[in-house]
Rosetta silent file (secondary structure, phi, psi, omega in degrees, C-alpha in Angstrom):
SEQUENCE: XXXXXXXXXXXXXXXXXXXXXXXXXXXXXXXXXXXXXXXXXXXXXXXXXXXXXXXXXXXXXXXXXXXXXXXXXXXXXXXXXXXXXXXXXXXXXXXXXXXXXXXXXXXXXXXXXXXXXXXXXXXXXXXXXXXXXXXXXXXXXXXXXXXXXXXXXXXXXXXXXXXXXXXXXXXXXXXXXXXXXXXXXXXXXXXXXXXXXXXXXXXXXXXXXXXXXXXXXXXXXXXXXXXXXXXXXXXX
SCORE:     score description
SCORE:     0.000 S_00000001
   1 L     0.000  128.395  178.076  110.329   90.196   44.709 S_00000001
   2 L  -102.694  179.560 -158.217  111.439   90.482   48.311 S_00000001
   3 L   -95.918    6.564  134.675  109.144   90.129   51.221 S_00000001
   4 L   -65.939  -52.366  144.283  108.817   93.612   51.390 S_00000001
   5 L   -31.581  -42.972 -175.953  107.623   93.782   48.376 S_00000001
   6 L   -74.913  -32.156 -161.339  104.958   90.623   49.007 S_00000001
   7 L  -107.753   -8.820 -161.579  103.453   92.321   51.827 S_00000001
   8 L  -120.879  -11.907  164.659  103.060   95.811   50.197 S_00000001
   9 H   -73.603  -48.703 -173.245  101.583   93.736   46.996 S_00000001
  10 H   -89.694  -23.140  171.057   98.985   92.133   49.061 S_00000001
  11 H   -56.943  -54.544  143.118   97.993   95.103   51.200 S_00000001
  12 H    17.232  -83.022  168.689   97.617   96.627   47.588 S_00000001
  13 H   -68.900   -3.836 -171.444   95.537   93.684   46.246 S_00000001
  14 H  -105.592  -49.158 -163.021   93.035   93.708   49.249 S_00000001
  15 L   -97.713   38.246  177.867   92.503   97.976   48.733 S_00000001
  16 L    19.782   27.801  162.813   92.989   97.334   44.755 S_00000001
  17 L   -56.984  128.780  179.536   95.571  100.603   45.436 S_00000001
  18 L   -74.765  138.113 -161.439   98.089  100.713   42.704 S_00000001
  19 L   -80.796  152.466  173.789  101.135   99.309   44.028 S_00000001
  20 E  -116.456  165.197 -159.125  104.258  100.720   45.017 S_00000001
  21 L  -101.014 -150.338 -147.471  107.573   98.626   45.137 S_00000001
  22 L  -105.020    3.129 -177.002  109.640   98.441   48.618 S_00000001
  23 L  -117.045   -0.940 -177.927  111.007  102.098   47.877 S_00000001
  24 L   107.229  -48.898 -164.769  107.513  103.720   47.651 S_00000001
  25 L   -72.396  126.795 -166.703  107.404  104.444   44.018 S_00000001
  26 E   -58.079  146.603  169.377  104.444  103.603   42.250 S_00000001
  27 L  -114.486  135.774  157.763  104.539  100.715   39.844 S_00000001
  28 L   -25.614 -160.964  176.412  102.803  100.070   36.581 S_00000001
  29 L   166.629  134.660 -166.745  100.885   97.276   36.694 S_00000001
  30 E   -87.992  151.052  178.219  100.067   94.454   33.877 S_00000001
  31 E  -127.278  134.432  154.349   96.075   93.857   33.530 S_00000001
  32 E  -112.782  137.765  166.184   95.022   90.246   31.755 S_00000001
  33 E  -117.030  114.060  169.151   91.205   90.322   30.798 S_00000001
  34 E  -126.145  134.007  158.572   89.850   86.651   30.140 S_00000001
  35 E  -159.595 -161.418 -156.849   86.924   85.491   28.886 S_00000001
  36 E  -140.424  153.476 -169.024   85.233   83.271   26.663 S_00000001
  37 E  -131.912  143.489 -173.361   83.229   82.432   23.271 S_00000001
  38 E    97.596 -164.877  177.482   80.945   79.356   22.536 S_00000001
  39 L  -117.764  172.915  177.292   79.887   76.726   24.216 S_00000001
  40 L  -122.333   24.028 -145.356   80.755   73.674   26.376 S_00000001
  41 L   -99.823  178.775  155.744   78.081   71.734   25.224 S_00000001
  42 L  -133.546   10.607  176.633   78.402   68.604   22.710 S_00000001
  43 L   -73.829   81.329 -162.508   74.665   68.289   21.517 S_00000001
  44 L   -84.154  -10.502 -175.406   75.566   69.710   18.218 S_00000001
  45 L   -54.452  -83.468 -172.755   72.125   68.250   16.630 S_00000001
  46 L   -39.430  -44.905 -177.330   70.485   70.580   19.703 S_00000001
  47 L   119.884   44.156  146.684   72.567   73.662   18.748 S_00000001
  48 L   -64.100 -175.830 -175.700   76.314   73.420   20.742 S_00000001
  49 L   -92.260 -179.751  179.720   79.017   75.316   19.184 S_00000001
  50 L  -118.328  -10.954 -167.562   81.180   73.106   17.118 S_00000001
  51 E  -137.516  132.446  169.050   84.214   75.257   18.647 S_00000001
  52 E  -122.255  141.535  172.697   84.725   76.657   22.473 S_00000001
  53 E  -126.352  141.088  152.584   87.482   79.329   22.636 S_00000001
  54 E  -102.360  120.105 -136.897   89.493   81.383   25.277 S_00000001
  55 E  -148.546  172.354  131.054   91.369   84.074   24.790 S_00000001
  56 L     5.533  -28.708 -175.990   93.459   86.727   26.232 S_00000001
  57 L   -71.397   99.522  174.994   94.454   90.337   26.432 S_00000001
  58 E  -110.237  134.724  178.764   97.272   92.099   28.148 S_00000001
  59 E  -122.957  167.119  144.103   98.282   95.537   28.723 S_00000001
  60 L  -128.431   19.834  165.282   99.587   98.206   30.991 S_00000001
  61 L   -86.449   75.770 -179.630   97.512  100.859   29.337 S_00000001
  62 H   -80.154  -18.785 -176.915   95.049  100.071   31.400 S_00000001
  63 H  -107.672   -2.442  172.141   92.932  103.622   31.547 S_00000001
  64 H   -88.619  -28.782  146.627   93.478  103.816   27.689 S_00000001
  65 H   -32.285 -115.100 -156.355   91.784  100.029   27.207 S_00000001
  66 H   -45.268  -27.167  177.585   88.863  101.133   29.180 S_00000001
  67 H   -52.506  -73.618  171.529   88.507  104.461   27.741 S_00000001
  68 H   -13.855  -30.340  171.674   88.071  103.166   24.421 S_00000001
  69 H   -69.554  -48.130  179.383   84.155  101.889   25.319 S_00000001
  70 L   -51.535  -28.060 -137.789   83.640  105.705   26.118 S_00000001
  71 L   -73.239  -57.851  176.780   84.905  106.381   22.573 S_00000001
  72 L   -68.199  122.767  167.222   82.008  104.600   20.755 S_00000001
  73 L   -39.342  111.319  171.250   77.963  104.500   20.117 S_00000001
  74 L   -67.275  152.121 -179.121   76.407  101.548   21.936 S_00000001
  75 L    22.499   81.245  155.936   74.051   98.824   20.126 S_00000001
  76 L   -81.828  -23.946  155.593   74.948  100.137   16.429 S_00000001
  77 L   -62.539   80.744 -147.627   73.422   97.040   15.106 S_00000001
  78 L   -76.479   -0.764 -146.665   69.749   97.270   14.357 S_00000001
  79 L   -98.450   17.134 -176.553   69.582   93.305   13.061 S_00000001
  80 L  -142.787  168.437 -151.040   70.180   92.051   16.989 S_00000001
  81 L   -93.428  106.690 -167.869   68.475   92.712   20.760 S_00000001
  82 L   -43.661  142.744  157.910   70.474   95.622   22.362 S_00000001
  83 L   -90.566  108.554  176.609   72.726   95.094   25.452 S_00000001
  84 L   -91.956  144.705 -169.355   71.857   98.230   27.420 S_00000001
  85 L    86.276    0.496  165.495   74.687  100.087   28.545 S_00000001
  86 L  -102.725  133.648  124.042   77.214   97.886   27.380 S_00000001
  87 L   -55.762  114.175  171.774   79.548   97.772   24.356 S_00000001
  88 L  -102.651  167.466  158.133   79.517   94.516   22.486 S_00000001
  89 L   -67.124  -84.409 -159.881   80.908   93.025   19.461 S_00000001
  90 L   -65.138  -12.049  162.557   77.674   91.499   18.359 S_00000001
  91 L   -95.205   14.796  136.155   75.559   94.852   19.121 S_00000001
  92 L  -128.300  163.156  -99.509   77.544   97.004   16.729 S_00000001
  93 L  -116.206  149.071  171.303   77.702   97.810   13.464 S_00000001
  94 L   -56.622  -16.347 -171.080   80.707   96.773   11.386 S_00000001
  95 L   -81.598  -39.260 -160.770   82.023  100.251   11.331 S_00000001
  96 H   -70.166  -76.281 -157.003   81.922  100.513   14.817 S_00000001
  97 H   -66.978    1.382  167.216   83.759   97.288   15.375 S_00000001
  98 H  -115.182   12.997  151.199   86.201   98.056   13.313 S_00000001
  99 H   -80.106  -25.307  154.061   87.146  100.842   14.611 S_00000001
 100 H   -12.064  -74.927 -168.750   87.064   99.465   18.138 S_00000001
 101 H   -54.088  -37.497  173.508   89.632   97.113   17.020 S_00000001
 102 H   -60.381  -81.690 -158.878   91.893  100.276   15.393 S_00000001
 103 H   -28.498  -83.835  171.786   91.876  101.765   18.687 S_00000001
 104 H   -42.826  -48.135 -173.950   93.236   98.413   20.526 S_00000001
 105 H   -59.851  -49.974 -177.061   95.551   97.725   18.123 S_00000001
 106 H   -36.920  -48.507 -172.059   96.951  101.321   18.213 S_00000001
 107 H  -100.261   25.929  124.885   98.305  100.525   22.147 S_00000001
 108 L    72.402   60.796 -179.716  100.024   97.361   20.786 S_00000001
 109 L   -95.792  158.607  178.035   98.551   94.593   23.890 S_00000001
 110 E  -104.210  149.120 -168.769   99.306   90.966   23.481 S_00000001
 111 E  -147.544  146.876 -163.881   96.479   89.210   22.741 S_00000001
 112 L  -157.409  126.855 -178.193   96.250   85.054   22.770 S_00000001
 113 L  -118.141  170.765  176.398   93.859   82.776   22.147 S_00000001
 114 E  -142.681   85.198 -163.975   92.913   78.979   22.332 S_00000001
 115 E   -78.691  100.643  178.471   90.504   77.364   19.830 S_00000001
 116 E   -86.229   95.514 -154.749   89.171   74.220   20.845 S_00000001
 117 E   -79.636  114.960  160.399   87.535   72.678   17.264 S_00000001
 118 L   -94.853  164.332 -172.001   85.166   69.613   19.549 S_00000001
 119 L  -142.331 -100.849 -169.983   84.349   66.786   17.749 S_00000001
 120 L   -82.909  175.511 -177.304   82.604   63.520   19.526 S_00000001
 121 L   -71.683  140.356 -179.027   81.829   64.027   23.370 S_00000001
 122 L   -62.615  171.304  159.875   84.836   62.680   25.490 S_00000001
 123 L   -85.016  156.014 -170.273   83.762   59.562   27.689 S_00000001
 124 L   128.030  -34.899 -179.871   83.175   60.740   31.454 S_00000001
 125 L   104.492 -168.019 -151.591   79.872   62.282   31.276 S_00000001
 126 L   -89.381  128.142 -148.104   79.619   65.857   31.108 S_00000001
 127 L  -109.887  -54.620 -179.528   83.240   68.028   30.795 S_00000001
 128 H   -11.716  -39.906  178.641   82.063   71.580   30.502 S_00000001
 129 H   -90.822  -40.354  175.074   83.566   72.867   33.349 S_00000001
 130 H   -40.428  -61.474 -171.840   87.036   70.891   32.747 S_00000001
 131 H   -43.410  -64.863  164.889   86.744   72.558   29.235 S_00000001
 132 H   -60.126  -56.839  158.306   86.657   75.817   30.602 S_00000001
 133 H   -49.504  -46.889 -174.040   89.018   75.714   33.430 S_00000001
 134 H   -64.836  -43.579  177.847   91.935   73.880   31.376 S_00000001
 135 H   -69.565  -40.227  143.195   91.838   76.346   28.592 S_00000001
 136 H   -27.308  -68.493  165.053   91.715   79.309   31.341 S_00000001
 137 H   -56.454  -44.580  166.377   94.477   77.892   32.503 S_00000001
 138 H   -47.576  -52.159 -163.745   96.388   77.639   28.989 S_00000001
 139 H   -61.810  -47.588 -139.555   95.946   81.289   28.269 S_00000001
 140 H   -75.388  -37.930  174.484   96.759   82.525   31.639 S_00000001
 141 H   -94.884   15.413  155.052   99.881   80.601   31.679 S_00000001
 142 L  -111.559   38.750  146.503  101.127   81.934   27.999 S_00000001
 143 L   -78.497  -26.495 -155.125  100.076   85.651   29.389 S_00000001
 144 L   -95.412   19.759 -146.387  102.347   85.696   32.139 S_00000001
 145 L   -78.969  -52.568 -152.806  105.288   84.641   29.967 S_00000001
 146 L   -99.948  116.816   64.753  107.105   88.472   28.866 S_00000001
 147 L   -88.601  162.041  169.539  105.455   90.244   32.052 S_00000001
 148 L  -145.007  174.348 -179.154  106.383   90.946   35.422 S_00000001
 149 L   -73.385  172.150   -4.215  104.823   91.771   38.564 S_00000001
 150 L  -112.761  149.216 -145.930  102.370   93.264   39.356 S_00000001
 151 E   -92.038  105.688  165.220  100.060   91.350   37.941 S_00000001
 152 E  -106.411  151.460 -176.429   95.823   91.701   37.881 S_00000001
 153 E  -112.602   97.922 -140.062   93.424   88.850   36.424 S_00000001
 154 E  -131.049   93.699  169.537   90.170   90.053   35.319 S_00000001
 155 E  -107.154  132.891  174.557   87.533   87.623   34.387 S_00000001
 156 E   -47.062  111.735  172.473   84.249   87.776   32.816 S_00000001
 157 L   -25.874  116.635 -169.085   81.862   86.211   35.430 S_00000001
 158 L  -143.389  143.961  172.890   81.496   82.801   34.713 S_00000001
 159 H   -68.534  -33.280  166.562   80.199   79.543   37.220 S_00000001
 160 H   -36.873  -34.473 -170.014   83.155   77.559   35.984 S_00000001
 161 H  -113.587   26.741  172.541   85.482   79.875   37.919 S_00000001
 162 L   -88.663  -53.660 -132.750   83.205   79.609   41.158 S_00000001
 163 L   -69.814  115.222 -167.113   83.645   76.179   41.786 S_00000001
 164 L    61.616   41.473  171.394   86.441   75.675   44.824 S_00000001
 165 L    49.653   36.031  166.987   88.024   79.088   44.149 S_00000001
 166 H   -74.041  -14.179 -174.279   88.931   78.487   41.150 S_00000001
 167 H   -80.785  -35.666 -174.728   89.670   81.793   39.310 S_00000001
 168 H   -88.877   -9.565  165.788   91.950   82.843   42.175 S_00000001
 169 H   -29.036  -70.606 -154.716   93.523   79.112   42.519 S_00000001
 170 H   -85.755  -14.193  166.896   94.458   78.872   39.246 S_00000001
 171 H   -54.384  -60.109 -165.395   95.815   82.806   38.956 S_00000001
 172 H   -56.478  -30.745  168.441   97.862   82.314   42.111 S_00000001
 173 H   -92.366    3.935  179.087   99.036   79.004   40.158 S_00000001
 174 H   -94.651  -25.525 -172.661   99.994   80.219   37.003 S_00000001
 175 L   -89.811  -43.224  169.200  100.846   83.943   37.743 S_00000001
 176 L    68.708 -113.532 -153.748  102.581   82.755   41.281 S_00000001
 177 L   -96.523   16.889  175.918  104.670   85.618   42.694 S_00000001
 178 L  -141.217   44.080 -176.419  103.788   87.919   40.553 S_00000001
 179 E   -80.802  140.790  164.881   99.825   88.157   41.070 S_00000001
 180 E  -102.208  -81.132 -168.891   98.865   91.391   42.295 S_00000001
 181 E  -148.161  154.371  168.221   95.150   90.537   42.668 S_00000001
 182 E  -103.096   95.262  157.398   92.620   88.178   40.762 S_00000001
 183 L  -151.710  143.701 -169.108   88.813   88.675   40.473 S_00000001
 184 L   -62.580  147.799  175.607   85.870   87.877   38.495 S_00000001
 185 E  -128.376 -174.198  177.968   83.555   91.194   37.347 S_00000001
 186 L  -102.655  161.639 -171.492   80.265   91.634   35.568 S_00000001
 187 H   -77.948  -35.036 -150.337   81.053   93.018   32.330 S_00000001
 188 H   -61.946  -10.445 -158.054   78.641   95.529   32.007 S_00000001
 189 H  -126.321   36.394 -172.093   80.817   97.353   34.996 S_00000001
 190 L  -133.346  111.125  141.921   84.757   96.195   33.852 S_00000001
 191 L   -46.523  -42.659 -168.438   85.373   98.658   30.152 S_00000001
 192 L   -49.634  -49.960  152.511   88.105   96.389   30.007 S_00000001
 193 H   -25.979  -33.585 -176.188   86.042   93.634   29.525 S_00000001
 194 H   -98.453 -127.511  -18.290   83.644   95.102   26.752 S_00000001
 195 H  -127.669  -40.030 -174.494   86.381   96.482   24.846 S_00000001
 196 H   -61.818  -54.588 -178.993   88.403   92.803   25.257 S_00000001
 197 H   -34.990  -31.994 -178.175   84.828   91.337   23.555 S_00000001
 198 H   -57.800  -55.014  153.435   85.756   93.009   20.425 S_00000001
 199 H   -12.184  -74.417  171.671   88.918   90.808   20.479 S_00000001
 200 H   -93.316    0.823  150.793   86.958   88.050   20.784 S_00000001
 201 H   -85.657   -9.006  169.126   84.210   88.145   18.511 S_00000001
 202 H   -66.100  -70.060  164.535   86.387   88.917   15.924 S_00000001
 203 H    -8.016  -76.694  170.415   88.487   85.846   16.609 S_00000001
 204 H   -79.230   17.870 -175.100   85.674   83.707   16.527 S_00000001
 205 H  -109.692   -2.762 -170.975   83.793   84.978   13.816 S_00000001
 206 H  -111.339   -7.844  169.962   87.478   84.362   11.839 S_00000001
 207 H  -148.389   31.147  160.939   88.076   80.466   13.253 S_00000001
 208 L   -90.250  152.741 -178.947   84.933   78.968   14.660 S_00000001
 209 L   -92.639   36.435  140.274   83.516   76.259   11.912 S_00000001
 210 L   -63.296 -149.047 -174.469   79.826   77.635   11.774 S_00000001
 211 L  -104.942    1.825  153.120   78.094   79.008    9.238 S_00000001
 212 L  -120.213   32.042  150.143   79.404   82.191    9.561 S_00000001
 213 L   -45.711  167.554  162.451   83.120   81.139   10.291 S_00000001
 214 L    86.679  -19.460  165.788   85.785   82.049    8.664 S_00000001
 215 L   -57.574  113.598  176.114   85.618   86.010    8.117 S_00000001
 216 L   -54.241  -44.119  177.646   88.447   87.552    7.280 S_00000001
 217 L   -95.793  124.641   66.367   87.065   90.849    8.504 S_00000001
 218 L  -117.444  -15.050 -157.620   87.063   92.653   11.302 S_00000001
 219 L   -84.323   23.262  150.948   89.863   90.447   12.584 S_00000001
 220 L   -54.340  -51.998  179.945   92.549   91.480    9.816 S_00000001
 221 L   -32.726  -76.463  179.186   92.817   94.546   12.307 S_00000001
 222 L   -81.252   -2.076  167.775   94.558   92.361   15.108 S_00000001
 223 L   -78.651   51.101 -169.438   96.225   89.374   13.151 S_00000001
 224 L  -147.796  -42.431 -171.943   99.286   90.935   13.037 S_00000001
 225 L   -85.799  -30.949 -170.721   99.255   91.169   17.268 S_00000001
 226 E   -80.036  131.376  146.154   97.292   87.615   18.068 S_00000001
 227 L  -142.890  123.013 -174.635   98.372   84.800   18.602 S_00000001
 228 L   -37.503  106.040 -173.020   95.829   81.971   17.816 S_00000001
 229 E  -133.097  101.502  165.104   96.585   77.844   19.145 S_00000001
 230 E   -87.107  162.049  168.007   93.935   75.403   17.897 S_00000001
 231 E  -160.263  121.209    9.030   93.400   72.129   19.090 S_00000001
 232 L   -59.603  178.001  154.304   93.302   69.698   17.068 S_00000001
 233 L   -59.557  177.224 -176.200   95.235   71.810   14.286 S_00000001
 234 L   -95.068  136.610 -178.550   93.170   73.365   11.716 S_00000001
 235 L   -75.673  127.355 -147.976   92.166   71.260    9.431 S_00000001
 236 L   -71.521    0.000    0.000   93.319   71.398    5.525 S_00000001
């Protein structure tokens, strides 16, 4: 990128204008949507997760991603408490979500996850935010790998990514020159966001070790496109 280029990226990133390269001509632009499933807790007695995960998604179909929420019937699930105005995973109906899931698969995004199986609490006192930031950080730096600029980082609001400016910290240190612009949204008003939930409740409903782990289905859709990094390994 030359420093023509740097300066017409960050004017860009301040008016979230889709960027043009040092010749004028509009450029594509890569979208990552991160967010997160579980908990950070370790009181599993109390009701932590037994698993925290992060995951993933990148495109440059970025108005066909977001469309996709238009596509569908909100809170299709009668046996849980509606979200209103939101698409969820866990507020629709298996049909729904697995059709969701055709739709994303159909524009072929890489999608990457990070399963964190906890087991006793580390020593140190309480981790939670460490948990979450480090694992942020994992995905975000196997998103950027096959990509180029320019780059946007789109995270589900979280306090974890408040603390010292961390969501655009750790974009600017993982994406580096080829960040367009980084900021956290509320979901209810990022498509990208709902439609990336689908992603990840599938995920976890196919490798967290509750008591409804382990479902092959919906997330058969997208195993062919994910790819999944536990830690520890999964256990035989």
């Amino acid at each position: 990128m030359t420093s023509e280029d740097r300066v017409r990226y960050a004017q860009g990133a301040k008016a979230r204008k889709q960027p043009r390269d040092r010749h004028g001509r509009w450029v594509t632009a890569n979208y990552i949507f991160v967010d997160e499933s579980g908990d950070m807790g370790y009181d599993f007695e109390g009701g932590s997760s037994y698993d925290f995960m992060m995951s993933v998604i990148v495109t440059d179909r970025i108005l066909d991603l977001r469309a996709i929420e238009k596509h569908h019937e909100k809170n299709t699930n009668p046996s849980v408490p509606p979200t209103p105005g939101e698409l969820k995973y866990r507020t629709s109906s298996p049909e729904v979500r697995r059709a969701v899931l055709e739709e994303i698969a159909g524009l072929q995004p890489f999608i990457y996850a990070e399963v964190v199986h906890k087991s006793d609490k580390p020593e140190g006192g309480r981790i939670g935010g460490k948990l979450y930031r480090d694992t942020t950080a994992a995905v975000l730096e196997e998103a950027v790998k096959n990509i180029d600029w320019p780059i946007a980082v789109i995270y589900d609001e979280h306090t974890s990514l408040d603390k010292g400016g961390f969501d655009k910290r750790i974009a600017e240190e993982k994406v580096k020159e080829k960040l367009w612009y980084a900021e956290q949204k509320n979901s209810k008003k990022e498509a990208g966001l709902q439609v990336h939930d689908f992603v990840i409740g599938s995920t976890w409903d196919r490798y967290n070790r509750g008591e409804k782990g382990g479902k092959k289905e919906p997330f058969d859709v997208i195993e062919h496109l994910i790819i999944v990094k536990e830690k520890p390994e999964r256990r035989k």
